[in-house]
C-alpha positions in Angstrom: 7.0 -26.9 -4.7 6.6 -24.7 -1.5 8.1 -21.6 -3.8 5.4 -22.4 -6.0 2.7 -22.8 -3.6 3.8 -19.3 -1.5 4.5 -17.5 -5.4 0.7 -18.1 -6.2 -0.6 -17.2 -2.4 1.2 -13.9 -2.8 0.3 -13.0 -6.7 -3.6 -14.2 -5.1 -3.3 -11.5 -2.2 -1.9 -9.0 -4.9 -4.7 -9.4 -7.2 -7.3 -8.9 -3.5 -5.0 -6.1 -2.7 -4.8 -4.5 -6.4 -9.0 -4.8 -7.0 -9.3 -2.8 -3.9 -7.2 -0.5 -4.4 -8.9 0.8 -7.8 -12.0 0.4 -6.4 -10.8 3.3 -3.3 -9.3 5.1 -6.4 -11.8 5.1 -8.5 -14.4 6.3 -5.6 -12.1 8.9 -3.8 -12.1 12.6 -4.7 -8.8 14.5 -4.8 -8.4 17.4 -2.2 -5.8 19.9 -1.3 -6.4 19.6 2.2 -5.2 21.5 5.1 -3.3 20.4 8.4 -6.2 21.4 10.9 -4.6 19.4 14.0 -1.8 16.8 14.7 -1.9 14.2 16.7 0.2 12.1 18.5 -0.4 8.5 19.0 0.5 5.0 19.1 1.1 3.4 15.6 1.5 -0.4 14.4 5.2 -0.7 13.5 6.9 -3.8 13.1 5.7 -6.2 16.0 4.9 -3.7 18.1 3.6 0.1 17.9 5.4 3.1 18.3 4.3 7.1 19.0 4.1 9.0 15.7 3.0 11.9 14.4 -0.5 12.0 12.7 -2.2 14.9 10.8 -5.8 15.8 10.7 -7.4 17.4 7.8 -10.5 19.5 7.1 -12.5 18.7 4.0 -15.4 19.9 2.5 -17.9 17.2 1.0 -21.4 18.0 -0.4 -23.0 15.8 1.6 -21.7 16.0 5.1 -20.5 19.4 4.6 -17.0 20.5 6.2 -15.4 17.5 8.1 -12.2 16.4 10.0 -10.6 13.4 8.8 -7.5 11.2 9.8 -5.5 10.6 7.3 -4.2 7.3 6.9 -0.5 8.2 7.5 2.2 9.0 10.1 5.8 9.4 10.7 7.9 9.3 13.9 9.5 12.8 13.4 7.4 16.0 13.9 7.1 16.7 10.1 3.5 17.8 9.7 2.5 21.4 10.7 -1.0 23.2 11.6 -1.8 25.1 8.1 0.0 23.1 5.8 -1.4 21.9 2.8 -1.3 17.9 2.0 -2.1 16.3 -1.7 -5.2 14.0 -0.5 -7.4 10.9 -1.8 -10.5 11.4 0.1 -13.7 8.6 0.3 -16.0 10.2 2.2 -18.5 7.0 2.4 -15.7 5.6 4.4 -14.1 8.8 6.1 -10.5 7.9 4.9 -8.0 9.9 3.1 -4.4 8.8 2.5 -1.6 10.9 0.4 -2.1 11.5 -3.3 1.4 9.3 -4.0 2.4 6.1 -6.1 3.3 4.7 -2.9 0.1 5.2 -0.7 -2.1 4.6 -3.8 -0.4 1.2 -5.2 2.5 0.3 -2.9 0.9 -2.7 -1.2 -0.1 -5.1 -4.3 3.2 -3.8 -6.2 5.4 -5.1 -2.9 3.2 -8.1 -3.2 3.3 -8.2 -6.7 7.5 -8.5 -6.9 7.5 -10.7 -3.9 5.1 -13.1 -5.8 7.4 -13.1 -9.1 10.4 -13.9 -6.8 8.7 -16.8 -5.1 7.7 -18.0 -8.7 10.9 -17.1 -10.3 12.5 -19.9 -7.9 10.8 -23.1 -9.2 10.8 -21.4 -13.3 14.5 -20.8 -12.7 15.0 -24.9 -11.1 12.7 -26.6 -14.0 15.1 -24.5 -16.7 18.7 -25.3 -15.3 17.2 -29.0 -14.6 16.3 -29.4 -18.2 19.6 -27.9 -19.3 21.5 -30.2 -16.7 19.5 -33.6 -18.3 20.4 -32.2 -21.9 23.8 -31.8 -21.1 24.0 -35.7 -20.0 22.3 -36.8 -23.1 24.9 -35.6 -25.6 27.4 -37.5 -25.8 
């Protein structure tokens, strides 16, 4: 029952997770944007935070002209360089931009997604061999 209970919370936060997501995709613009500064900084990780690496981009919008923006991303090694060029989803009403990937796009409701078909795979997978198990005492 508690399988159940935590398959359906997950698929629930999924579904949240997954209507935001398309509504960010469907308002953000796509931009070749260029590495205009990188910073380093304290990141969540885990239960704590850790110093990573985060790039800076300039983007030009129509309505707020040219404009620096922190994109929603980071890693621990010094990867990201001043004048290199990064795939971007941009929403400028909110001033975020994260990579233009599978991952960064979709990767949070799809992890929630599988965990919630495991969680409800559990009690599926019970009720089936429980039903086999009682026909199997019937025959004779």
């Amino acid at each position: 029952m508690a399988s159940l209970l935590m398959g359906l919370l997950l698929l629930s936060i999924a579904c949240y997770l997954f209507i935001i997501e398309i509504v960010f995709v469907s308002k953000a613009t796509r931009f070749d944007a260029t590495i205009v500064e990188v910073r380093s900084e304290l990141v969540p990780k885990g239960k704590g935070s850790v110093f990573a690496y985060v790039p800076v981009v300039e983007v030009s919008d129509v309505g707020h002209g040219t404009m620096k923006v922190k994109v929603d991303t980071y890693n621990e090694e010094p990867v990201y360089r001043i004048g290199d060029q990064m795939r971007l989803l941009c929403d400028s009403s909110l001033l975020t931009c994260i990579p233009n990937t599978f991952l960064d796009k979709w990767g949070n409701s799809a992890v929630d997604f599988l965990l919630s078909l495991v969680f409800l795979s559990i009690p599926v997978l019970y009720h089936r061999n429980f039903k086999r198990n009682q026909r199997l005492r019937e025959t004779p």
